[in-house]
Biopython code that builds the backbone (N, CA, C, O; Angstrom):
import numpy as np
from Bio.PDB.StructureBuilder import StructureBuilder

atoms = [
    (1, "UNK", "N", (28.403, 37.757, -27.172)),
    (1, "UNK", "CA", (28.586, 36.400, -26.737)),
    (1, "UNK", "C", (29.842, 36.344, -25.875)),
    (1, "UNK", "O", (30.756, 37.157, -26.015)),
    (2, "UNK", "N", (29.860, 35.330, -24.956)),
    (2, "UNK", "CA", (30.716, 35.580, -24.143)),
    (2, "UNK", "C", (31.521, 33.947, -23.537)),
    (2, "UNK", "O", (30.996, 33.772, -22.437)),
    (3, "UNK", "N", (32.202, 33.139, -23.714)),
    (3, "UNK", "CA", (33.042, 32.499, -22.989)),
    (3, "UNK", "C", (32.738, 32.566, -21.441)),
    (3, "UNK", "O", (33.078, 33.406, -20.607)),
    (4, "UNK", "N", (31.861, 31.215, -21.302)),
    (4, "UNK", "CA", (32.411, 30.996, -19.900)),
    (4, "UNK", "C", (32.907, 30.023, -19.105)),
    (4, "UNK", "O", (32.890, 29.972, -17.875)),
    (5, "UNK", "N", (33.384, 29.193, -19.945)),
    (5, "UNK", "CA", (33.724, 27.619, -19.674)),
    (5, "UNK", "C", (33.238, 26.668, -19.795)),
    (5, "UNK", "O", (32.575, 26.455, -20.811)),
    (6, "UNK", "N", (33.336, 25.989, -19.087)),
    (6, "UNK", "CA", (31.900, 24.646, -19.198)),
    (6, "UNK", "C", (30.955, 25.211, -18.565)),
    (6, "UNK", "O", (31.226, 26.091, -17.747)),
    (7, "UNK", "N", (29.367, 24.746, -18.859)),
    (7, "UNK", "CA", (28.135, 24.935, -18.704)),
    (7, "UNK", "C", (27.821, 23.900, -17.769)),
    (7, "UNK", "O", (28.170, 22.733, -17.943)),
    (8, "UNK", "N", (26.960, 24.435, -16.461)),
    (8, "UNK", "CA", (26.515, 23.105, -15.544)),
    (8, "UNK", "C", (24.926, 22.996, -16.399)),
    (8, "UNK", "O", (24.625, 21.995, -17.049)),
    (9, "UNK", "N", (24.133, 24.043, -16.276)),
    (9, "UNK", "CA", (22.489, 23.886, -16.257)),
    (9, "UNK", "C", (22.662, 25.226, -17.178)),
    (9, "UNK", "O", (23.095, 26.355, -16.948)),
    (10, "UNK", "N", (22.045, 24.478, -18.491)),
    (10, "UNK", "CA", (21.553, 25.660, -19.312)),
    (10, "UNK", "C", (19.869, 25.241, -19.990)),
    (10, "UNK", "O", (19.427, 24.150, -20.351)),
    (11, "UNK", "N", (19.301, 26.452, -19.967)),
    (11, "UNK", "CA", (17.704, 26.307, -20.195)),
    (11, "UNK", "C", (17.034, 25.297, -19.758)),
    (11, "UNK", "O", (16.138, 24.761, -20.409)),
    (12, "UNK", "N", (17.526, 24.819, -18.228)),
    (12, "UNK", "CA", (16.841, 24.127, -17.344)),
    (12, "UNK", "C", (17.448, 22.872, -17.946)),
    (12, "UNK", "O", (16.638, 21.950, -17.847)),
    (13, "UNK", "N", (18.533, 22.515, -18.511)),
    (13, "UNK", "CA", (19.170, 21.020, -18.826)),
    (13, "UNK", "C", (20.419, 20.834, -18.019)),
    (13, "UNK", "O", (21.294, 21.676, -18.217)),
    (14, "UNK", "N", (20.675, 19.860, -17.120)),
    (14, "UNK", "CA", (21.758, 20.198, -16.217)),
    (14, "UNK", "C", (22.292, 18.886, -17.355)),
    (14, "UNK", "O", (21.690, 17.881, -17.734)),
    (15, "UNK", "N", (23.676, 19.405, -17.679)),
    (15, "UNK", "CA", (24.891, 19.450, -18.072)),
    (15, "UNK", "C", (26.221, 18.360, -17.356)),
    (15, "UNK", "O", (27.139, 18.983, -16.824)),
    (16, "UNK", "N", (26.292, 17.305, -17.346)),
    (16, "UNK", "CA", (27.486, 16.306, -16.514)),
    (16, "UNK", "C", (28.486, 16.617, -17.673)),
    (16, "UNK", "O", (27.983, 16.940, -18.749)),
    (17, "UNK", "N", (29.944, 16.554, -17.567)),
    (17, "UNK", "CA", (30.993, 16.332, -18.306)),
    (17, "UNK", "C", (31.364, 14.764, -17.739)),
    (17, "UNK", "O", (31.217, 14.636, -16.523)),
    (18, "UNK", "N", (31.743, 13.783, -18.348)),
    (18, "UNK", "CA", (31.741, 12.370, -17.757)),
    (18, "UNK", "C", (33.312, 12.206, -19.108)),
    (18, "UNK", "O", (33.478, 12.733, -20.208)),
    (19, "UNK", "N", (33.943, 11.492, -18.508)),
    (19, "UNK", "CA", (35.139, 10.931, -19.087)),
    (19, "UNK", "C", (34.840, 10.335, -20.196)),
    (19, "UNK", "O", (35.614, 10.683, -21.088)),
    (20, "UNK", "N", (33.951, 9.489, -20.582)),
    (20, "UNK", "CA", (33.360, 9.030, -21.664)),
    (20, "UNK", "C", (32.492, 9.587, -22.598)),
    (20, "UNK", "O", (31.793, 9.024, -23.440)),
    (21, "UNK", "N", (32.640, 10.869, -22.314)),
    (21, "UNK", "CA", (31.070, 12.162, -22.877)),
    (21, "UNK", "C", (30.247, 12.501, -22.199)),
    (21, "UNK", "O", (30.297, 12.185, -21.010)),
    (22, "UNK", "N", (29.224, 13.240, -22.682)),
    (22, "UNK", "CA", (28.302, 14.308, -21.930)),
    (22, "UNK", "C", (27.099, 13.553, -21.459)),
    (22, "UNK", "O", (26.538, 12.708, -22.155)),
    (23, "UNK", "N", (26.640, 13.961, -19.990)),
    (23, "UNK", "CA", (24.939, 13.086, -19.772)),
    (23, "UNK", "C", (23.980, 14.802, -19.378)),
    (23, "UNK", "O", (24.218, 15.669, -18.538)),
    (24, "UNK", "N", (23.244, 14.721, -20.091)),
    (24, "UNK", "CA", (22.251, 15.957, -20.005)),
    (24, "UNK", "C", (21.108, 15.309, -19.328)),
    (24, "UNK", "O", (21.009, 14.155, -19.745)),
    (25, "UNK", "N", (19.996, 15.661, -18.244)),
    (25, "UNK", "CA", (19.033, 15.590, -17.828)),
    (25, "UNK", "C", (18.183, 17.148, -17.835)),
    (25, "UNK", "O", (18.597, 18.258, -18.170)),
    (26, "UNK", "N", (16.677, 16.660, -17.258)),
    (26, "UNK", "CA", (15.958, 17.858, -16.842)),
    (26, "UNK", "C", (15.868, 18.052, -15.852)),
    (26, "UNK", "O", (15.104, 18.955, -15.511)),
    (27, "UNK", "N", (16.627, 17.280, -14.831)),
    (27, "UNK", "CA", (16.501, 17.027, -12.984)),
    (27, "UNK", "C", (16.464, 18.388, -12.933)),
    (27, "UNK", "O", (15.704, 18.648, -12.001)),
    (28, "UNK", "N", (16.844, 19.354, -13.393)),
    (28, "UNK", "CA", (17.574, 20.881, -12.813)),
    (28, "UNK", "C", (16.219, 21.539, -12.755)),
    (28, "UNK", "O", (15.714, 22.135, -11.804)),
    (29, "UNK", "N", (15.747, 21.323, -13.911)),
    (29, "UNK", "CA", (14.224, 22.071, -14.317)),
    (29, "UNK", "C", (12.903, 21.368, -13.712)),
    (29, "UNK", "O", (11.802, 21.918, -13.680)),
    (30, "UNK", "N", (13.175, 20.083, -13.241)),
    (30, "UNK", "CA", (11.589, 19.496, -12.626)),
    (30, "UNK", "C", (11.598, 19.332, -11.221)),
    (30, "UNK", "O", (10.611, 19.001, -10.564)),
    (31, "UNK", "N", (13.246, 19.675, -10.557)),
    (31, "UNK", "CA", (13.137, 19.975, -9.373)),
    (31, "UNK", "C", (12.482, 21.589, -9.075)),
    (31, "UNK", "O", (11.617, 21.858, -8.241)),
    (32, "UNK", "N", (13.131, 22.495, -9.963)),
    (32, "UNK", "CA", (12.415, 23.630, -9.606)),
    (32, "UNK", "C", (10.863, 23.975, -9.782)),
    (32, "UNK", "O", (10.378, 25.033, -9.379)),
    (33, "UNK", "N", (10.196, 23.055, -10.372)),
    (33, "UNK", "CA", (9.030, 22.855, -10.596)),
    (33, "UNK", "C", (8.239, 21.957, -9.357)),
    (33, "UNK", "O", (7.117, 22.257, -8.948)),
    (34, "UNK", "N", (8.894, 21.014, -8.939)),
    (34, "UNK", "CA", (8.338, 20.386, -7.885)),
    (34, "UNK", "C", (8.135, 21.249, -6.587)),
    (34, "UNK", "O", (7.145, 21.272, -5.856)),
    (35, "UNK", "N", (9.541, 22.089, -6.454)),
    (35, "UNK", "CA", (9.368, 23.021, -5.461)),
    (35, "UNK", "C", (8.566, 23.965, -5.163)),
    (35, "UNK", "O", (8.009, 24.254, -4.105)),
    (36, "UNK", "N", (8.539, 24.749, -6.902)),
    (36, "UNK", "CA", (7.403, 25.580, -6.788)),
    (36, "UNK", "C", (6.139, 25.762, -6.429)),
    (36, "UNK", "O", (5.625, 26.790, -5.987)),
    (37, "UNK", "N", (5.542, 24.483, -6.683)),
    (37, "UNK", "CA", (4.124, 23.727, -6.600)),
    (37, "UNK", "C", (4.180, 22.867, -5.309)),
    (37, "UNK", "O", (3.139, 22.302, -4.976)),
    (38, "UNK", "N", (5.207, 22.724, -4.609)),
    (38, "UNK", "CA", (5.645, 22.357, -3.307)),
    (38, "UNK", "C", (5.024, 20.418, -3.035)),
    (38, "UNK", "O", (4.468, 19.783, -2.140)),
    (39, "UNK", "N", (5.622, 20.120, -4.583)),
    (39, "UNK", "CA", (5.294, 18.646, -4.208)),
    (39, "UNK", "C", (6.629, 18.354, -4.595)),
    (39, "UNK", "O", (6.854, 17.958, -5.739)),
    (40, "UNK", "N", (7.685, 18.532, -3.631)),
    (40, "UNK", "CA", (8.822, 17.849, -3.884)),
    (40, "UNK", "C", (8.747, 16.676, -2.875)),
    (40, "UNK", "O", (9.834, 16.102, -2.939)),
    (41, "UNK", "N", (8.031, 16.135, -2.071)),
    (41, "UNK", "CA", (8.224, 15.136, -0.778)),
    (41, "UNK", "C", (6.718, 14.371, -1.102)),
    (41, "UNK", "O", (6.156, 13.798, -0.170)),
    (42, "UNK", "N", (6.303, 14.383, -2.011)),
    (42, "UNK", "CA", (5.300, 13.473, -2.449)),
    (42, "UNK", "C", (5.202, 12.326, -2.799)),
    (42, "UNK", "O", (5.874, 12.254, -3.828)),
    (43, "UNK", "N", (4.567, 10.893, -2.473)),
    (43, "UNK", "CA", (5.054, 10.190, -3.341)),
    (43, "UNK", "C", (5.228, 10.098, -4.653)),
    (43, "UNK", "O", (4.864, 11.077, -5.304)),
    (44, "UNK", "N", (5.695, 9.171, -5.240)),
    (44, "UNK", "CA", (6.171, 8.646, -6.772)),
    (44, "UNK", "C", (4.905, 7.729, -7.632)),
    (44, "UNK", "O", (4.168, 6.823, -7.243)),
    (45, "UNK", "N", (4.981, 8.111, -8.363)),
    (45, "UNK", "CA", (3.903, 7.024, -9.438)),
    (45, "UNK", "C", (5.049, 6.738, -10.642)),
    (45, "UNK", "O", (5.873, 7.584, -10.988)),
    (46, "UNK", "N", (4.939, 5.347, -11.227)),
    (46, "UNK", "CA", (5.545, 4.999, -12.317)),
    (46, "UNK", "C", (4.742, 5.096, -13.723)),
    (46, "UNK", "O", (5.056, 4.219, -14.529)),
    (47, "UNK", "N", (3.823, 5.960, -14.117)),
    (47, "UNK", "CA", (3.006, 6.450, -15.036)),
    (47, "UNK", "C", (2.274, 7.427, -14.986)),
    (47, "UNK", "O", (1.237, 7.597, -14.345)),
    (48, "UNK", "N", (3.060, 8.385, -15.981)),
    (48, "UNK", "CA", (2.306, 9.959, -15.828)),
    (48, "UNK", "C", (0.874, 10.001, -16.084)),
    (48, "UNK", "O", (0.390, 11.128, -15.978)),
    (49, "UNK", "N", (-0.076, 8.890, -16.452)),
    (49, "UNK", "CA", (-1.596, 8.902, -16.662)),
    (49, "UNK", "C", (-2.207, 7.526, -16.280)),
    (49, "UNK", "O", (-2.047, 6.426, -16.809)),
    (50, "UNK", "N", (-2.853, 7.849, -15.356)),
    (50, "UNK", "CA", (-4.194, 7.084, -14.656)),
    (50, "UNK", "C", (-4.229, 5.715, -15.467)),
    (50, "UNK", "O", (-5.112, 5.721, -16.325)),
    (51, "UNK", "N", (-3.568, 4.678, -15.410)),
    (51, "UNK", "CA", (-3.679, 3.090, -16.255)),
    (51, "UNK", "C", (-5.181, 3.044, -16.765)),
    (51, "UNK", "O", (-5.543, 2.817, -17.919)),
    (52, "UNK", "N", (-5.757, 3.234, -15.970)),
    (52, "UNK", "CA", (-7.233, 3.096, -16.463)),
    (52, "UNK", "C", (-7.936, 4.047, -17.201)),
    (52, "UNK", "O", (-9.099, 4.037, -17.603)),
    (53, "UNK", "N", (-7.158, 4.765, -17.301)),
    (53, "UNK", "CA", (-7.729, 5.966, -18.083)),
    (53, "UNK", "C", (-7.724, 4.862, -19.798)),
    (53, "UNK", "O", (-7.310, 3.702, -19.793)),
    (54, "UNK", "N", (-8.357, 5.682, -21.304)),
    (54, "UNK", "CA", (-7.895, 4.740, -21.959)),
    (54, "UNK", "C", (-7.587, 6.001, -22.692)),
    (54, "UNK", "O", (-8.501, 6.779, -22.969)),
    (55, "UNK", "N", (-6.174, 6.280, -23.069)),
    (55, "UNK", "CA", (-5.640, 6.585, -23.914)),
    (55, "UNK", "C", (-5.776, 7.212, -25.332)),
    (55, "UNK", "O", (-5.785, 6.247, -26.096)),
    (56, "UNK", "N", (-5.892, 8.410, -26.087)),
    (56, "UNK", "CA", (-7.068, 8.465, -27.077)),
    (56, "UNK", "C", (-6.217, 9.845, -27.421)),
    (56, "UNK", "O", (-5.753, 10.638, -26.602)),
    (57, "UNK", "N", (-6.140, 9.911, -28.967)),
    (57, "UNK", "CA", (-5.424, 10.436, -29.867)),
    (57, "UNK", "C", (-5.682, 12.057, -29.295)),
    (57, "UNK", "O", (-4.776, 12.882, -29.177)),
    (58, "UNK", "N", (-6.880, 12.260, -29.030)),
    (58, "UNK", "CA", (-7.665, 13.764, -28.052)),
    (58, "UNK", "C", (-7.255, 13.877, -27.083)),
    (58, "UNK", "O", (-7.739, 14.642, -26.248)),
    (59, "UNK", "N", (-6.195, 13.125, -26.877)),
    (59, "UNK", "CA", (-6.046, 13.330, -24.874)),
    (59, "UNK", "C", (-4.618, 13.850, -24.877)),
    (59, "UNK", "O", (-4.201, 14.577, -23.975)),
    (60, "UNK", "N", (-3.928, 13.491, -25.838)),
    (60, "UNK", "CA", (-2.474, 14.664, -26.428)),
    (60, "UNK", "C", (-2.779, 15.955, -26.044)),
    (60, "UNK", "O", (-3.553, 16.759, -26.561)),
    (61, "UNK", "N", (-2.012, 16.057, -24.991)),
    (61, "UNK", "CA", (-2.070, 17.662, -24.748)),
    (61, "UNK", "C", (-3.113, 18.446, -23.936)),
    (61, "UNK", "O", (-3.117, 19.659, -23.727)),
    (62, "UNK", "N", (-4.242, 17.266, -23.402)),
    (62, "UNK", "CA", (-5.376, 17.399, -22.983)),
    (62, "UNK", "C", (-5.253, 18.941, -21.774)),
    (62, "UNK", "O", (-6.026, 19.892, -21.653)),
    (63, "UNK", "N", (-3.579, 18.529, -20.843)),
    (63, "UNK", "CA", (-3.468, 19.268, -19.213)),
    (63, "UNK", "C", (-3.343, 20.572, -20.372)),
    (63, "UNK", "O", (-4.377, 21.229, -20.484)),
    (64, "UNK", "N", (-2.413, 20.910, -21.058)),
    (64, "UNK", "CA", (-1.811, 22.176, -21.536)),
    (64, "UNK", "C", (-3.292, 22.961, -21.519)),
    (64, "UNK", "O", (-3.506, 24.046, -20.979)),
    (65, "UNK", "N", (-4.340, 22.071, -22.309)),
    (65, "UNK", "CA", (-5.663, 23.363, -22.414)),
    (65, "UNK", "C", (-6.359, 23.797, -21.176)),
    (65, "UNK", "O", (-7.409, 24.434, -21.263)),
    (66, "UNK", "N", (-5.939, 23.548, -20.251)),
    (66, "UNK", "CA", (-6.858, 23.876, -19.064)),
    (66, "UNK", "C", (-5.505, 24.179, -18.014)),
    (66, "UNK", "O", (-5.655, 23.516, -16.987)),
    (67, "UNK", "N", (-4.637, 24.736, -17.996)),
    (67, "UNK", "CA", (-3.626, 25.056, -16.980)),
    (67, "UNK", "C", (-3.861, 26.654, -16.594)),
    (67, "UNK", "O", (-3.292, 27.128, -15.612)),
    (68, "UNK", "N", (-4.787, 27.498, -17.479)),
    (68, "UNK", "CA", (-5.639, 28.815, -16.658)),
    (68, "UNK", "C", (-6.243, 28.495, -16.265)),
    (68, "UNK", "O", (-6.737, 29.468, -15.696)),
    (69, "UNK", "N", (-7.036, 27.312, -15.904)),
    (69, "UNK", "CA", (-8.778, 27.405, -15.424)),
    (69, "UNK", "C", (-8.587, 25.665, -15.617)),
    (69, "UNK", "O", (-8.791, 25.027, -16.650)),
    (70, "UNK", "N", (-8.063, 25.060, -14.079)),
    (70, "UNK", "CA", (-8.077, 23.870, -14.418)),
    (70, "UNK", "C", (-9.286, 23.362, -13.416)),
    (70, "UNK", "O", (-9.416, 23.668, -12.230)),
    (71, "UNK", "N", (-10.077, 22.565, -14.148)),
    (71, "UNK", "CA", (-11.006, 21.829, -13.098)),
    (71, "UNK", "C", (-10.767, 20.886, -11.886)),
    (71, "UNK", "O", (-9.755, 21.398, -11.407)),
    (72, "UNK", "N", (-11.042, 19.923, -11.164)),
    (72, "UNK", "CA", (-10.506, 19.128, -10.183)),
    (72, "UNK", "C", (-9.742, 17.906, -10.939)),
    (72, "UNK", "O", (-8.580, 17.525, -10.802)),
    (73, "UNK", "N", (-10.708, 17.449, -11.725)),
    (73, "UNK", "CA", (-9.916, 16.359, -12.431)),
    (73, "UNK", "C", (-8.647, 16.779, -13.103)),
    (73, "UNK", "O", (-7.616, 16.117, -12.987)),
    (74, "UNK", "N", (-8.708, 17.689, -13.683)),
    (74, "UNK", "CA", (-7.466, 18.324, -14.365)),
    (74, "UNK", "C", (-6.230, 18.550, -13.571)),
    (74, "UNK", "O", (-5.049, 18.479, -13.911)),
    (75, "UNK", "N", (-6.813, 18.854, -12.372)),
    (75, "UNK", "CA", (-5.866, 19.106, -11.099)),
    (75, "UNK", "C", (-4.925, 17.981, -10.814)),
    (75, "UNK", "O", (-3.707, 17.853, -10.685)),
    (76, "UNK", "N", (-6.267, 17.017, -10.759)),
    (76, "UNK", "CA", (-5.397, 15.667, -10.437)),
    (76, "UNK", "C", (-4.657, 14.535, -10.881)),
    (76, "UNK", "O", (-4.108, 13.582, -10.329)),
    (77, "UNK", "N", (-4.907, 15.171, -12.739)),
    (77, "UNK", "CA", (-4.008, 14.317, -13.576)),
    (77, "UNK", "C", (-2.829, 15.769, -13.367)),
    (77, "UNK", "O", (-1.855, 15.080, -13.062)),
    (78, "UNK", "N", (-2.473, 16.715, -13.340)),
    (78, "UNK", "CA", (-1.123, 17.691, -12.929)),
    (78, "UNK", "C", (-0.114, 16.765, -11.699)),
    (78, "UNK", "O", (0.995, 16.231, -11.743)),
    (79, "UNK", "N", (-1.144, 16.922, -10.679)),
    (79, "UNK", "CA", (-0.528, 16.147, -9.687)),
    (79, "UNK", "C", (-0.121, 15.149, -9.885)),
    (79, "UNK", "O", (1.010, 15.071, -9.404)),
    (80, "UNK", "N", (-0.502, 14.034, -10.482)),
    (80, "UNK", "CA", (-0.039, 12.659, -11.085)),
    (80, "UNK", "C", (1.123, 13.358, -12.139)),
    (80, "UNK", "O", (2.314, 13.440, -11.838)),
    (81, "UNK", "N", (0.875, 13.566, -12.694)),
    (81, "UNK", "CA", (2.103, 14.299, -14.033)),
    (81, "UNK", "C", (3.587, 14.274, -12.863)),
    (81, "UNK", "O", (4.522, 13.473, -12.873)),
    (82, "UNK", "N", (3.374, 15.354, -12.008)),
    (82, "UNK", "CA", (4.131, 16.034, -11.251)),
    (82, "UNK", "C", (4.939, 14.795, -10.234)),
    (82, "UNK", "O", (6.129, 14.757, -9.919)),
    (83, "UNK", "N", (3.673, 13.698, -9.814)),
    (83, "UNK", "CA", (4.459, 12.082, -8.844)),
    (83, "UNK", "C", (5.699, 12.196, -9.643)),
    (83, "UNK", "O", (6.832, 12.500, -9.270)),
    (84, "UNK", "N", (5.076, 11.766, -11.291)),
    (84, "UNK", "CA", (5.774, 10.992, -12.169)),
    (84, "UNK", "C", (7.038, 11.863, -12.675)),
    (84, "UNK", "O", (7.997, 11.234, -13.123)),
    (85, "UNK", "N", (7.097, 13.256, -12.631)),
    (85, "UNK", "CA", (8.416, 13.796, -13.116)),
    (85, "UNK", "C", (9.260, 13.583, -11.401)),
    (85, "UNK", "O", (10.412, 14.016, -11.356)),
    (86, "UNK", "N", (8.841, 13.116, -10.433)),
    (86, "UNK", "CA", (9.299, 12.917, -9.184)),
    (86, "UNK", "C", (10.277, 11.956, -9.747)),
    (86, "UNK", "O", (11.459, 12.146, -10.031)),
    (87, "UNK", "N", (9.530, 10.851, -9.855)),
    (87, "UNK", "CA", (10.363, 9.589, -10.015)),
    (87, "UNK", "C", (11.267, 9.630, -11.003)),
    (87, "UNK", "O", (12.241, 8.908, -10.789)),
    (88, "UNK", "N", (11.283, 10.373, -12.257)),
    (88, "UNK", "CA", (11.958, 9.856, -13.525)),
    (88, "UNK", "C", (12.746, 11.311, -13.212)),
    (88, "UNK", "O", (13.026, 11.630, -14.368)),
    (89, "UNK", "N", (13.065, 11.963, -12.700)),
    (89, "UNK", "CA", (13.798, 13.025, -12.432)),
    (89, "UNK", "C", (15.191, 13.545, -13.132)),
    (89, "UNK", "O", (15.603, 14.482, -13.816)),
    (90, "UNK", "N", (15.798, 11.931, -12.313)),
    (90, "UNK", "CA", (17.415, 11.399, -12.088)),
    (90, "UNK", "C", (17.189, 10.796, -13.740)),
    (90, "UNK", "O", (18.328, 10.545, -14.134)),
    (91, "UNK", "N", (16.432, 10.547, -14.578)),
    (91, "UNK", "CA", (16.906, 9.982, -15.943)),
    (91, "UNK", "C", (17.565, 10.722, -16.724)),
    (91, "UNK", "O", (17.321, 11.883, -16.394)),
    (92, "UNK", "N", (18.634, 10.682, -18.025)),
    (92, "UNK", "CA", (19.930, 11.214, -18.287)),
    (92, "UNK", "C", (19.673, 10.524, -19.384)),
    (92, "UNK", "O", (19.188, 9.394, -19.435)),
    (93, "UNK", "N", (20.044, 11.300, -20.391)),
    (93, "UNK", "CA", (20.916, 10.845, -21.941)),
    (93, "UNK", "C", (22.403, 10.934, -21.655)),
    (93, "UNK", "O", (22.946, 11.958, -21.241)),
    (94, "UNK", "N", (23.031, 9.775, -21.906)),
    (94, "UNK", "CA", (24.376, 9.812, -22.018)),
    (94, "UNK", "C", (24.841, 10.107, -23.468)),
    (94, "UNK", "O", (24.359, 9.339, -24.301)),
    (95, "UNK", "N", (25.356, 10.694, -23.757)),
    (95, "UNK", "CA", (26.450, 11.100, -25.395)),
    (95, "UNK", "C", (27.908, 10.489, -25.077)),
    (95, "UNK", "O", (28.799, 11.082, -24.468)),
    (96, "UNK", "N", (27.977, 9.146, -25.628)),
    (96, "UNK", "CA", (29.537, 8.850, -25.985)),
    (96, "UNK", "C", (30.425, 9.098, -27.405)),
    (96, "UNK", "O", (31.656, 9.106, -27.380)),
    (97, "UNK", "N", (29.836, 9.251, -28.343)),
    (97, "UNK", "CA", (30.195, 9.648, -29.792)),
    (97, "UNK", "C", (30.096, 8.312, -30.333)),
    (97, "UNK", "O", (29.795, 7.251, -29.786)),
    (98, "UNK", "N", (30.402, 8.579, -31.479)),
    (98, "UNK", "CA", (30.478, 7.436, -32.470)),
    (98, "UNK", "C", (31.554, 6.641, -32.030)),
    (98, "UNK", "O", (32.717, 6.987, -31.823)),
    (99, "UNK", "N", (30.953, 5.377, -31.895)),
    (99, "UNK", "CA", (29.814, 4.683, -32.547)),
    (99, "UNK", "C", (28.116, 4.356, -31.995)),
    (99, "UNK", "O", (27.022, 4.147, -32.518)),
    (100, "UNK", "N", (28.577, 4.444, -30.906)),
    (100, "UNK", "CA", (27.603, 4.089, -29.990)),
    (100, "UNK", "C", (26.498, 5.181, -29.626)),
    (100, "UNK", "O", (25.538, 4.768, -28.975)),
    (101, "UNK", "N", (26.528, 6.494, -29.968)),
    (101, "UNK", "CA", (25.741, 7.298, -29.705)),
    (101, "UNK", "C", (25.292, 7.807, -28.549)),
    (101, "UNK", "O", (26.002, 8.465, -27.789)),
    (102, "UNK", "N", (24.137, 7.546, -28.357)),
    (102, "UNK", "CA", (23.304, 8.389, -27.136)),
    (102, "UNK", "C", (22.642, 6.715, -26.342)),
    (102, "UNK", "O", (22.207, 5.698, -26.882)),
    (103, "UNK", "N", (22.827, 7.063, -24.966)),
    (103, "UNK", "CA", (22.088, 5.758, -24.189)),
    (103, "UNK", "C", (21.441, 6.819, -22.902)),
    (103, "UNK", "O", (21.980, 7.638, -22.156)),
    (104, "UNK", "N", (19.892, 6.299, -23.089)),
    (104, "UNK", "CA", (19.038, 6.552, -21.902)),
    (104, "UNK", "C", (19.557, 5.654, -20.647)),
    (104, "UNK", "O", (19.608, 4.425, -20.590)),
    (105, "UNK", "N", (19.999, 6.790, -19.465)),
    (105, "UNK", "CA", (20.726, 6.017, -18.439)),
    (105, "UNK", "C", (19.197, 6.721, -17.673)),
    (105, "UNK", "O", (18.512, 7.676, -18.038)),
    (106, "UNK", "N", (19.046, 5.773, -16.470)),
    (106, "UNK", "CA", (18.679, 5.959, -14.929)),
    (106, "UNK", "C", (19.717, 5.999, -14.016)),
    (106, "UNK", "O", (20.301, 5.014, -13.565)),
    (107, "UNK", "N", (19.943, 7.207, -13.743)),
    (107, "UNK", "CA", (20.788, 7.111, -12.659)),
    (107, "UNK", "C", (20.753, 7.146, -11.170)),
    (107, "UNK", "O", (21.390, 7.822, -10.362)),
    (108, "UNK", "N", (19.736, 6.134, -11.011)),
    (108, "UNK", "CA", (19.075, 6.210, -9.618)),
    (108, "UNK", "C", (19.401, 3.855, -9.967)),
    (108, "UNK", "O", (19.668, 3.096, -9.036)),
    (109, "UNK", "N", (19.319, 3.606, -10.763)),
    (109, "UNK", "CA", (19.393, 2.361, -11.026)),
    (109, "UNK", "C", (19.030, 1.562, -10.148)),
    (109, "UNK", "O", (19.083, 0.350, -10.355)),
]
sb = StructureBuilder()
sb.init_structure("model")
sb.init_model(0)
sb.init_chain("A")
sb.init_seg("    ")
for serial, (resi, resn, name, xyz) in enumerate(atoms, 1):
    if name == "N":
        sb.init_residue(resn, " ", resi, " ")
    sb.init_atom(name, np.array(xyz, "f"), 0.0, 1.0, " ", f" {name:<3s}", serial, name[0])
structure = sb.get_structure()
């Protein structure tokens, strides 16, 4: 083990030090994902699943079973997934300590 100071991005969690405590996001990890799949300049959706879709205790986890061998539809709820980690990117847990705890910030506001 080794000392290396403060941590910016560890296991894809980028790391803020803030005067008031720590704000951790996944921006670090869903940008490199957007890139990869080369929908970083795509638009944005504000819901990772189709409104009209209806929602159903079977549909937990539905993308994970088909990400070897995904069909078209499958494709196109990924792509929707992928709008939606677009938009919510910049969201952050702030850590101030006790008393107040942890606050879900947007930092795109």
């Amino acid at each position: 083990m080794k000392d290396m100071r403060k941590v910016d991005v560890i296991l894809g969690i980028r790391i803020k030090h803030r005067s008031n405590g720590i704000q951790i996001s996944q921006s670090h990890y869903i940008e490199k994902a957007l890139k990869k799949f080369n929908y970083f300049d795509y638009t944005l959706v504000s819901t990772p699943m189709d409104t009209s879709e209806k929602l159903m205790a079977n549909n937990v986890g539905k993308l994970s079973r088909y990400t070897s061998n995904p069909g078209t539809q499958h494709w196109q709820a990924i792509q929707r997934v992928l709008k939606y980690l677009k938009k919510t990117m910049d969201y952050s847990l702030i850590y101030t300590g006790y008393p107040s705890g942890a606050l879900l910030h947007n930092t795109i506001a």
